[in-house]
BAVEX-956294 format. One record per residue (C-alpha): x, y, z; residue in three letters. Coordinates in pm, 1 decimal, decimal comma, always signed. Each point is the difference from the previous one (the first is absolute). Example, Ala and Ser with C-alpha at 12.3 -4.5 7.8 and 13.67 -1.06 7.14 Angstrom:
# BAVEX-956294
+1230,0; -450,0; +780,0; ALA .
+137,0; +344,0; -66,0; SER .
//
This chain:
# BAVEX-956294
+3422,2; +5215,6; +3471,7; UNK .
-309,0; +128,3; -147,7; UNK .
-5,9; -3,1; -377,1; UNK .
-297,7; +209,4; -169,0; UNK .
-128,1; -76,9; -370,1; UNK .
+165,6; +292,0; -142,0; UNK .
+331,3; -67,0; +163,5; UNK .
+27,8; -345,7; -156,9; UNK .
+212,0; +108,3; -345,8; UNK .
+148,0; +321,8; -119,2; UNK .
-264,7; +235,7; -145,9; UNK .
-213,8; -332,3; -52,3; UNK .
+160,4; -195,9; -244,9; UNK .
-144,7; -326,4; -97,1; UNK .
+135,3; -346,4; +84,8; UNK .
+120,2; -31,8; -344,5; UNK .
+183,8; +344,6; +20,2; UNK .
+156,4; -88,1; +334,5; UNK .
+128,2; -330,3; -139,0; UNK .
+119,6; +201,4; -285,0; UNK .
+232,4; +224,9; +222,6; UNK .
+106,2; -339,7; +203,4; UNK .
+170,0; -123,9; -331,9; UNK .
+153,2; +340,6; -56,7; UNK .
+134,5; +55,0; +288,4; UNK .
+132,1; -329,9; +28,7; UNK .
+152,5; +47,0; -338,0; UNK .
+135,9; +394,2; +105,4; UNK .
+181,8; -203,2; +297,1; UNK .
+161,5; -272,6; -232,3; UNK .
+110,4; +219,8; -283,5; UNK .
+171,7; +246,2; +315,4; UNK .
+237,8; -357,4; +49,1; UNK .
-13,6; -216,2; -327,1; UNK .
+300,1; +154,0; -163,4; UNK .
+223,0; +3,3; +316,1; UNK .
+263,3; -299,8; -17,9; UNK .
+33,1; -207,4; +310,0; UNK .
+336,5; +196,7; +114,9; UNK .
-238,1; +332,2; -4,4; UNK .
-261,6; -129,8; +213,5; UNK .
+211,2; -86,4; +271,8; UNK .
+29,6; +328,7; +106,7; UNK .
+200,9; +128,7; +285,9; UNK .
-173,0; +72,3; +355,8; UNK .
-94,3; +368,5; +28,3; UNK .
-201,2; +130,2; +225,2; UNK .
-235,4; +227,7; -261,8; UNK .
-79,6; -338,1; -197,2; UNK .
-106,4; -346,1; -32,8; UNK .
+166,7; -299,7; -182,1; UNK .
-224,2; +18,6; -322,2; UNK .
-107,0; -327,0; -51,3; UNK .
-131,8; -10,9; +367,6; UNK .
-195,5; +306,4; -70,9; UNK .
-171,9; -138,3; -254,4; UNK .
-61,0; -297,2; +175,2; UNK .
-165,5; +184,2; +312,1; UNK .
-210,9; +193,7; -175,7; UNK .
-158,9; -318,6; -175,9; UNK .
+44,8; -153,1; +365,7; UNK .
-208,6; +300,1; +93,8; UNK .
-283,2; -67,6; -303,6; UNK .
+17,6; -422,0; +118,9; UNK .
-88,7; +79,9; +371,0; UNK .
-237,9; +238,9; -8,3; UNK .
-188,7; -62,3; -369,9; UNK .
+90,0; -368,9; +11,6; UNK .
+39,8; -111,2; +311,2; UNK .
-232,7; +206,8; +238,4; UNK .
-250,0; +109,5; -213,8; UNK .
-83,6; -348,8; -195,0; UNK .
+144,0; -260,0; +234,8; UNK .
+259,0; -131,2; -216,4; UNK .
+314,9; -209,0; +152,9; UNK .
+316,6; +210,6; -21,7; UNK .
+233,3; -45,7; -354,0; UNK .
+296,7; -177,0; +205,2; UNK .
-29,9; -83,4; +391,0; UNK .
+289,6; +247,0; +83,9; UNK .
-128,7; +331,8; -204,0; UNK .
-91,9; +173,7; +317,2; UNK .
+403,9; -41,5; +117,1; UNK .
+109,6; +109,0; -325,2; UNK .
-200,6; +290,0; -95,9; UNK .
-203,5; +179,8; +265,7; UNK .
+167,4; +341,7; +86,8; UNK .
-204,1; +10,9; +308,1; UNK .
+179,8; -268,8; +137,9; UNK .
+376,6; +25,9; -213,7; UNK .
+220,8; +272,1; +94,7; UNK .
+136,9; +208,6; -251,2; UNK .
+358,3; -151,1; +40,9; UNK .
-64,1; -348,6; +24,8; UNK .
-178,3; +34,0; -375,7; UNK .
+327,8; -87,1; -82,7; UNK .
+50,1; -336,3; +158,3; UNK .
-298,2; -139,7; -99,4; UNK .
+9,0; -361,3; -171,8; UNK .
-171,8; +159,8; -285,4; UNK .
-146,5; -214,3; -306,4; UNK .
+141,1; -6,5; -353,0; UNK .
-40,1; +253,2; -201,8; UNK .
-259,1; -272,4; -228,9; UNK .
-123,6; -77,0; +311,6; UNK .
-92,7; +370,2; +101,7; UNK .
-126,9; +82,8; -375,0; UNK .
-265,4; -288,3; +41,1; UNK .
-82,6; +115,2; +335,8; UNK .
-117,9; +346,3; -135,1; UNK .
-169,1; -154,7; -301,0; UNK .
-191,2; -259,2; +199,5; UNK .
-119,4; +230,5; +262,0; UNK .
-98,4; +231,5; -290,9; UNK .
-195,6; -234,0; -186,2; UNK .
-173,2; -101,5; +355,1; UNK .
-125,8; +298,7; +8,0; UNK .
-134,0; +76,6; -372,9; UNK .
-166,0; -329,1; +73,5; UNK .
-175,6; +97,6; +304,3; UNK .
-161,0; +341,6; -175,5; UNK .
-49,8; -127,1; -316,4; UNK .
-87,6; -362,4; +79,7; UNK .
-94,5; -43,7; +342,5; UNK .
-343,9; +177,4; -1,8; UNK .
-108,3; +274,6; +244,1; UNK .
+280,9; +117,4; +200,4; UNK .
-118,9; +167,9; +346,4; UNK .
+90,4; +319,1; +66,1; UNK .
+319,3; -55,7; +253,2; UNK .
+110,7; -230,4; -272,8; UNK .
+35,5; +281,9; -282,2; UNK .
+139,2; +264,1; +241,5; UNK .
+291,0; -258,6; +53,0; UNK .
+39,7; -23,5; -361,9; UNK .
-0,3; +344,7; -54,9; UNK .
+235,9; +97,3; +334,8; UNK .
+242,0; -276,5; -141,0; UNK .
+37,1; +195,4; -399,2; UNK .
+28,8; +338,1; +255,4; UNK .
+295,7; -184,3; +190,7; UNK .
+191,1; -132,1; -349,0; UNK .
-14,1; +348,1; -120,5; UNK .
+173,7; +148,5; +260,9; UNK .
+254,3; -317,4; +5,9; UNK .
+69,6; +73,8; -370,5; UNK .
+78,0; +355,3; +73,2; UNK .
+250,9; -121,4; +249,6; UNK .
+120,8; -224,4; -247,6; UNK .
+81,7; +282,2; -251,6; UNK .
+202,6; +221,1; +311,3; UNK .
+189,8; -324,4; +48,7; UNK .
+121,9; -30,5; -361,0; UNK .
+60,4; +398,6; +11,7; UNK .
+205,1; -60,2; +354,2; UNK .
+186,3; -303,9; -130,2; UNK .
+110,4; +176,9; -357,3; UNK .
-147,4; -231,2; -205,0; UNK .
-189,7; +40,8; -341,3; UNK .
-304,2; +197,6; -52,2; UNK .
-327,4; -251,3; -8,8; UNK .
-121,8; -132,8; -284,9; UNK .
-378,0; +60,3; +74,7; UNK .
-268,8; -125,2; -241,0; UNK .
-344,0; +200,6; -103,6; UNK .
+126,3; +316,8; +169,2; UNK .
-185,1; +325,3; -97,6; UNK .
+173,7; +266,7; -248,8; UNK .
+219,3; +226,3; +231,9; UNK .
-135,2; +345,8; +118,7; UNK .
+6,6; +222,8; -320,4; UNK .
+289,5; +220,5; -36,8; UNK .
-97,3; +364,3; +157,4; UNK .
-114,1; +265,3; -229,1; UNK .
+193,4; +353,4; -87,7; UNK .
-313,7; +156,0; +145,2; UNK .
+92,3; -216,4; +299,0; UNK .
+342,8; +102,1; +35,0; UNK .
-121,8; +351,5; +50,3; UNK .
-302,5; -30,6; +197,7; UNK .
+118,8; +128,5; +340,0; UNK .
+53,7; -380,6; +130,7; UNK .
+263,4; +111,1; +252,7; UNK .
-245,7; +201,1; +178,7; UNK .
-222,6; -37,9; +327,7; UNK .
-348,2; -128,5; -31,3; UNK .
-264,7; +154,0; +280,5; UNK .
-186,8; -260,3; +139,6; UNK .
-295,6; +115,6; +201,3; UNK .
-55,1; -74,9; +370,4; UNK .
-301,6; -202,7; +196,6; UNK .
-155,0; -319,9; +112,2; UNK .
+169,6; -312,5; -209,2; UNK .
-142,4; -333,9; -31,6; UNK .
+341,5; -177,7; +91,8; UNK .
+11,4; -350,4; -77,7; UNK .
-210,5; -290,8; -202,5; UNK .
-394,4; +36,6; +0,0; UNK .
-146,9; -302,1; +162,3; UNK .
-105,4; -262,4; -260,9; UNK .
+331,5; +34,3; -220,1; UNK .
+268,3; -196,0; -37,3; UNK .
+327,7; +99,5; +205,0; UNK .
+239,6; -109,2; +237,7; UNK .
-47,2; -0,9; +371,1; UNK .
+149,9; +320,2; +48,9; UNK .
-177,3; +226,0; -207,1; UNK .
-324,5; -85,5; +208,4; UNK .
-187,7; +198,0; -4,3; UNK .
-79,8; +344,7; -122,2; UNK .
-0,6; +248,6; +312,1; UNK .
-22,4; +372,6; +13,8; UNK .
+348,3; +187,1; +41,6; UNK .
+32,6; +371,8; -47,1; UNK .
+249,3; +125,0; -228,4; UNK .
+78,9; +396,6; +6,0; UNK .
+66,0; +145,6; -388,4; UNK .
+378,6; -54,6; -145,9; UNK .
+212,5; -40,1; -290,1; UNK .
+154,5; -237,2; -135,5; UNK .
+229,5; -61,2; -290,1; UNK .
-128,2; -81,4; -379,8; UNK .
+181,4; -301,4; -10,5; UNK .
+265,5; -212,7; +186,7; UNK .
+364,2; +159,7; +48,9; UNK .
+236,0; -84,0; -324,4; UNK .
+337,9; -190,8; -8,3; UNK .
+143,3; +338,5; -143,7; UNK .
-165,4; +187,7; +371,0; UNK .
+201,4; -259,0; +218,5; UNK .
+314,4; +27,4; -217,3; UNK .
-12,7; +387,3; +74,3; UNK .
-53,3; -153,2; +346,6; UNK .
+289,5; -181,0; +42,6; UNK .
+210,5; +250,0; -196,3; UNK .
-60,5; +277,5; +269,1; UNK .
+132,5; -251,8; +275,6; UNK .
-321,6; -123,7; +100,8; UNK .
+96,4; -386,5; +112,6; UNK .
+320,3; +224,1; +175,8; UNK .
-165,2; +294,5; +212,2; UNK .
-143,7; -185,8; +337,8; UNK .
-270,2; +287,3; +66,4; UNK .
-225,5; -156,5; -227,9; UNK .
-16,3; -358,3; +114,8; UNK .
-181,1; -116,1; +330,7; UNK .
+206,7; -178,7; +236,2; UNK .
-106,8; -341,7; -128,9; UNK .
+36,9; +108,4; -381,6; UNK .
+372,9; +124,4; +69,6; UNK .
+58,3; -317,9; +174,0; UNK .
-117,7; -211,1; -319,9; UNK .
+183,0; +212,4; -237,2; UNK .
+311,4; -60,0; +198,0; UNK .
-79,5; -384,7; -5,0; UNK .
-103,0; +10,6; -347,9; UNK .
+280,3; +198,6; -93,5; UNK .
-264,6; +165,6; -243,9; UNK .
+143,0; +296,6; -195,4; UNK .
-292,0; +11,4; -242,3; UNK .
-287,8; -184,4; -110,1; UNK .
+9,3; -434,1; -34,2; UNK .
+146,3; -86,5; -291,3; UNK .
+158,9; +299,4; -137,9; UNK .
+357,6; +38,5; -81,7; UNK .
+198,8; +354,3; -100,6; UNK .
+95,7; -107,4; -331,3; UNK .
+288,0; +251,8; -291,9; UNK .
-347,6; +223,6; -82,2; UNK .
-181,6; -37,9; +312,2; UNK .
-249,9; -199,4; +225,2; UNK .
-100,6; -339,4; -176,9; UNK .
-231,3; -233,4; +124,5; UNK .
-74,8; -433,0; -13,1; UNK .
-305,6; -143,4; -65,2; UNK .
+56,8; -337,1; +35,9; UNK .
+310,1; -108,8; -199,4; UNK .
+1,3; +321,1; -221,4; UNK .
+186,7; +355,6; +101,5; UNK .
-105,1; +310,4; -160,9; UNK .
+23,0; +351,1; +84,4; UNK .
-322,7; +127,7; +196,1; UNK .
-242,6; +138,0; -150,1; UNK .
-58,5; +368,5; +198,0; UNK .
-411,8; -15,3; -80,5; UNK .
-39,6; -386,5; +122,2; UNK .
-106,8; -11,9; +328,2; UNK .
+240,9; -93,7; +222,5; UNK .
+1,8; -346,1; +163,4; UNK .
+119,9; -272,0; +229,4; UNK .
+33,6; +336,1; +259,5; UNK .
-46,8; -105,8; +414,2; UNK .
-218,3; +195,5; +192,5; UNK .
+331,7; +174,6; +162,9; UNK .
+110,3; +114,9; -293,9; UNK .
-355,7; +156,4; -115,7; UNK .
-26,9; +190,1; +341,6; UNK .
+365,2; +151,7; -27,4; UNK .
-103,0; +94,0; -358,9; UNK .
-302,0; +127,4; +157,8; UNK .
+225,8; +245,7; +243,6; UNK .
+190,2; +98,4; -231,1; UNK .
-262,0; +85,5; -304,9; UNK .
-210,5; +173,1; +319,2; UNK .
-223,4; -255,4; -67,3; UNK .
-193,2; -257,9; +177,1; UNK .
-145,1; -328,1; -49,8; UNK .
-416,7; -28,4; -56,1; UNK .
-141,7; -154,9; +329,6; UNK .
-242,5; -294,3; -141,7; UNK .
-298,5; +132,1; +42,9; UNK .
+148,2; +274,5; -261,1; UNK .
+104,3; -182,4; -239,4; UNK .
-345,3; -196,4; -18,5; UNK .
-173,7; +314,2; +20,7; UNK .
+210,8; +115,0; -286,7; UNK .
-172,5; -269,8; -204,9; UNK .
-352,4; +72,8; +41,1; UNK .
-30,7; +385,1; +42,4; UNK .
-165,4; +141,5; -203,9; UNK .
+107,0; +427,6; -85,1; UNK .
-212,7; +230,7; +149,2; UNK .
-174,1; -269,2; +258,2; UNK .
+46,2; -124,3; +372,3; UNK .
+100,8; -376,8; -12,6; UNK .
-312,1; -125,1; +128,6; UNK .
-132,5; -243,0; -282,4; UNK .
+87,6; -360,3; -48,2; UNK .
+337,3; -45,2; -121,5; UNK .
+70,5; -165,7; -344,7; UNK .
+138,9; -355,8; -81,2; UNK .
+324,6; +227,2; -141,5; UNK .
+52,4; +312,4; -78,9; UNK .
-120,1; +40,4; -344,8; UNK .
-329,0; -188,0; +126,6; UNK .
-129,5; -317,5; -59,9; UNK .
+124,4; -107,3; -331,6; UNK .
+273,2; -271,3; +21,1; UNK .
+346,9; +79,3; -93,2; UNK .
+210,3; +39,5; -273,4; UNK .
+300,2; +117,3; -179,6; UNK .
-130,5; +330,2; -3,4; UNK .
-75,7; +69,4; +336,1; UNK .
+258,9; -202,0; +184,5; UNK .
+362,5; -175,4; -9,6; UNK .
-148,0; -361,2; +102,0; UNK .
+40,8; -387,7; -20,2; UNK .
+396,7; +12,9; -156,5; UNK .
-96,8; +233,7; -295,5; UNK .
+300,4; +177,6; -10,9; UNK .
+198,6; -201,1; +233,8; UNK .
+92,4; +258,4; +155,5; UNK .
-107,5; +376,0; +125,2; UNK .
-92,2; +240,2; -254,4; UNK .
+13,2; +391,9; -45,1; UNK .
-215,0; +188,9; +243,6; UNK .
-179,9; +174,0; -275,7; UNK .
-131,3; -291,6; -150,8; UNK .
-335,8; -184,3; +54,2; UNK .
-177,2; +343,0; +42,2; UNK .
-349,1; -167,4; -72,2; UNK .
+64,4; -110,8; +402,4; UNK .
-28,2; +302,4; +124,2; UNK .
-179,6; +23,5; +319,4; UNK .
-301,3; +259,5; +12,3; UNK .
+207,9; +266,0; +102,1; UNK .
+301,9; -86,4; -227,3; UNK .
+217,8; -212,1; +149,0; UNK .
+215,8; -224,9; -169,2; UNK .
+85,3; -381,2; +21,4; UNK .
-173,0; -28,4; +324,0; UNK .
-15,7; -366,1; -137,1; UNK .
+291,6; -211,7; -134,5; UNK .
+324,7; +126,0; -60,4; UNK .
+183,0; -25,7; +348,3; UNK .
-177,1; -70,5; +328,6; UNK .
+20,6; +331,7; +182,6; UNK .
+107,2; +24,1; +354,4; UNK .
-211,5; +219,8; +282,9; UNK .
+101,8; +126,0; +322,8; UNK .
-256,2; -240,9; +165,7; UNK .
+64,0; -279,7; +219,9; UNK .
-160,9; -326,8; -124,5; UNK .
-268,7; -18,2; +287,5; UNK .
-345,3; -208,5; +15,5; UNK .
-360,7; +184,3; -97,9; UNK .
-282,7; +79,8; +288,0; UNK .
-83,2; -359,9; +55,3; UNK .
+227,7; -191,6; -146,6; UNK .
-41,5; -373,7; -70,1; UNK .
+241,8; -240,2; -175,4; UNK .
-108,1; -210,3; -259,7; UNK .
+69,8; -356,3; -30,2; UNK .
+342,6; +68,8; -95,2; UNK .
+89,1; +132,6; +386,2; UNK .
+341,2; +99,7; -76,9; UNK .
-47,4; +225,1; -308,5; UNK .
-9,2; +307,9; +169,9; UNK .
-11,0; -42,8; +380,4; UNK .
+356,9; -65,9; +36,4; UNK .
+107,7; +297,9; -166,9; UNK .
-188,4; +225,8; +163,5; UNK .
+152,0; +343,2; +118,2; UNK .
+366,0; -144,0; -104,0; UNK .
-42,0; +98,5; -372,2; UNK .
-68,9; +289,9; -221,1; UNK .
-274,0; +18,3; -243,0; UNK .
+16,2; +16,6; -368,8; UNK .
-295,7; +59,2; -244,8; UNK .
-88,4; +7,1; -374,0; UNK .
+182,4; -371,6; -155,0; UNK .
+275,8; +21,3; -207,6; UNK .
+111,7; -121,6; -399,5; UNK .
+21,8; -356,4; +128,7; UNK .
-367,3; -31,3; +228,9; UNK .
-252,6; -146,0; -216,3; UNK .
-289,7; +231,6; -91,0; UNK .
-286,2; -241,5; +160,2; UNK .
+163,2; +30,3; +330,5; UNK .
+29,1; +431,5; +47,0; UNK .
-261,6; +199,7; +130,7; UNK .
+6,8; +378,3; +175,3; UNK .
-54,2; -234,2; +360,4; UNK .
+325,5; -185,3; -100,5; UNK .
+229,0; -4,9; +340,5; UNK .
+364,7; -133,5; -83,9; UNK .
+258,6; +27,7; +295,8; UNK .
+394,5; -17,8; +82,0; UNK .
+243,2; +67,1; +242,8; UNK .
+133,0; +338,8; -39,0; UNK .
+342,2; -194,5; -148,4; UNK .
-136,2; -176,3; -299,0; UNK .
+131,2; +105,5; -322,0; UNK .
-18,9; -274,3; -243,5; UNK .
-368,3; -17,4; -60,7; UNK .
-138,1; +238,6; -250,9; UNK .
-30,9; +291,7; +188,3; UNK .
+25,3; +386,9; -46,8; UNK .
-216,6; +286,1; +139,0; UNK .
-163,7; +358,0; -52,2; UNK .
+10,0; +310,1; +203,2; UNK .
-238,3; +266,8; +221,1; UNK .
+96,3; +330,3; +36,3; UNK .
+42,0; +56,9; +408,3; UNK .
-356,2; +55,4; +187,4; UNK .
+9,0; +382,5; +29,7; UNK .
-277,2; -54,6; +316,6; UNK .
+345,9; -216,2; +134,6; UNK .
-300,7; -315,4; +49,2; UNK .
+4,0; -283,8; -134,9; UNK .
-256,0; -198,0; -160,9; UNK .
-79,0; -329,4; +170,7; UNK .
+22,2; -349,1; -195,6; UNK .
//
């Protein structure tokens, strides 16, 4: 693997800065755990999750081998770390027989391994560059873990986080908002897009590297579809009526026994909804979450909808009104600034999804909403490899999951603001439900083609 000077840290940050997010995202995974009692964090086996405090372990295992361990030479933290922790070499059920350490035991593992390596950017003089893009690859892997972390505590029913130093939560919409045509089609205009990350930035293996794809001109909604849209979903039959399910999506629903959205219940004045340990009625405005892939293509059938292929849905963050798409696309859709409260649900603000007519500073250049945070949104593309794919150093990121997944876009309320981008590829199978997903929809293709990506 060939690593270029501008590829060593996200948008250049300094040693200093990049030890900075090593501490706080060491301190993001703790605080996900710290208040669990011991009887909590011996979670059942499930198939969707992993027992919690072996999740945080691997993901400092992950920081040890690669920052640690491959990039400064240093002996492992105990001789049988590799038989406890590496996922490449654990299956998924055997997590759960592990001879795990004690819970001190595991809390001094993550603090030693996180002072290792403060001390090696702040005190160890010049790092080279392979060194720093471990450093910064192993922050990019925690914050995905600690996502994961917050879907298992949502799955499992227990409390809501206590997170430390969030940002304020999205400001509530405006009155102006609430009539400003936001369940309406935005036109997105057609051409040559940049898909993917421009060589020299910081990404994961599969958004390498920016390639030409033509994308014809389409619509697609303002903003993600609501609770209140799938409740008139499911109150017209929709998880009943077979003609709007594929084979394979009637065959989960049967399985799943799904007769409307994860974690909703009919309650005396109508749908309510858990997040984590607390039910409430839904919210018709929220977008609507923890929905499978099968159940946003049967909504799709029935609304006479489709899904956005992925090339639309990146296109729909960069176009600008009035022009073809070919210019360089932007770091996210508002442009380069970072985010915040005002332009996207992010890093636990509001521990939870918020009303589709909020965050309006976010809007993409054509006017689309909450392309960013929220709920990851689901496409109709299959997860499949760029022109010229190679892995990185972490070979079983993507490869494995190639063409057997679906691909989601945009980051949700609980992905951490450092880590989303337009390029950002997330991907499940088509059954997944519990992560913190939701979707948007395209008016059908009146040409009857559809765009590739």
């Amino acid at each position: 693997m060939s690593i270029t000077p501008n590829e060593i840290t996200p948008n250049g940050i300094t040693p200093n800065e990049l030890a900075e997010r090593v501490i706080d995202a060491r301190a993001r995974s703790i605080e996900l755990i710290a208040d669990l009692s011991d009887e909590q964090l011996s979670v059942p086996y499930l198939a969707t999750i992993n027992p919690l405090l072996w999740e945080a372990c691997h993901q400092c295992y992950f920081q040890e081998f690669w920052a640690l361990r491959q990039g400064a030479g240093q002996a492992p933290w105990r001789a049988d770390v590799d038989d406890l922790f590496d996922s490449m070499k654990i299956c998924h059920e055997n997590r759960w027989r592990l001879a795990m350490p004690s819970r001190s035991e595991a809390m001094d593992y993550l603090h030693t391994v996180q002072d290792r390596v403060v001390a090696l950017l702040r005190d160890g003089g010049p790092l080279e560059p392979q060194q720093l893009y471990y450093i910064a690859y192993s922050v990019a892997h925690e914050d995905i873990h600690t996502e994961a972390l917050t879907y298992t505590r949502q799955t499992l029913g227990y409390p809501a986080p206590r997170i430390s130093h969030c940002p304020p939560p999205p400001a509530s919409f405006t009155a102006a908002a609430a009539h400003a045509g936001v369940e309406c089609d935005v036109e997105i205009p057609g051409g040559t897009l940049s898909m993917g990350a421009q060589p020299g930035e910081f990404c994961h293996d599969n958004e390498k590297w920016a390639h030409p794809v033509e994308v014809g001109a389409f619509g697609i909604s303002k903003t993600a579809v609501t609770d209140g849209q799938m409740a008139a979903f499911v109150d017209d039959g929709g998880y009943q009526r077979r003609e709007l399910w594929t084979v394979e999506g009637w065959a989960w629903r049967l399985a799943e026994s799904a007769e409307y959205p994860l974690y909703w219940r009919r309650g005396s004045n109508g749908f309510e909804r858990r997040s984590f340990d607390q039910w409430a009625a839904i919210d018709e405005q929220r977008a609507a979450c923890h929905i499978s892939w099968y159940e946003a293509d049967a909504y799709c059938r029935w609304a006479k909808r489709r899904l956005p292929t992925e090339a639309e849905w990146e296109a729909a963050t960069c176009a600008q009104p009035g022009q073809s798409l070919e210019q360089r696309p932007q770091c996210h859709p508002w442009g380069s600034k970072a985010p915040d409260s005002t332009r996207a649900n992010l890093d636990w603000s509001a521990m939870g999804p918020v009303d589709v007519r909020s965050c309006a500073a976010g809007d993409s250049p054509c006017g689309v909403r909450q392309l960013t945070g929220n709920v990851w949104e689901w496409t109709s593309s299959t997860f499949e490899p760029y022109p010229g794919f190679v892995p990185d150093m972490y070979v079983d990121y993507s490869q494995t999951s190639f063409c057997t997944r679906k691909v989601l876009r945009g980051g949700c309320w609980a992905t951490r603001s450092r880590l989303i981008r337009n390029t950002f590829r997330n991907f499940y199978q088509q059954s997944r439900r519990d992560v913190f997903a939701g979707f948007r929809t395209c008016p059908p293709n009146e040409s009857g083609k559809k765009n590739r990506g």
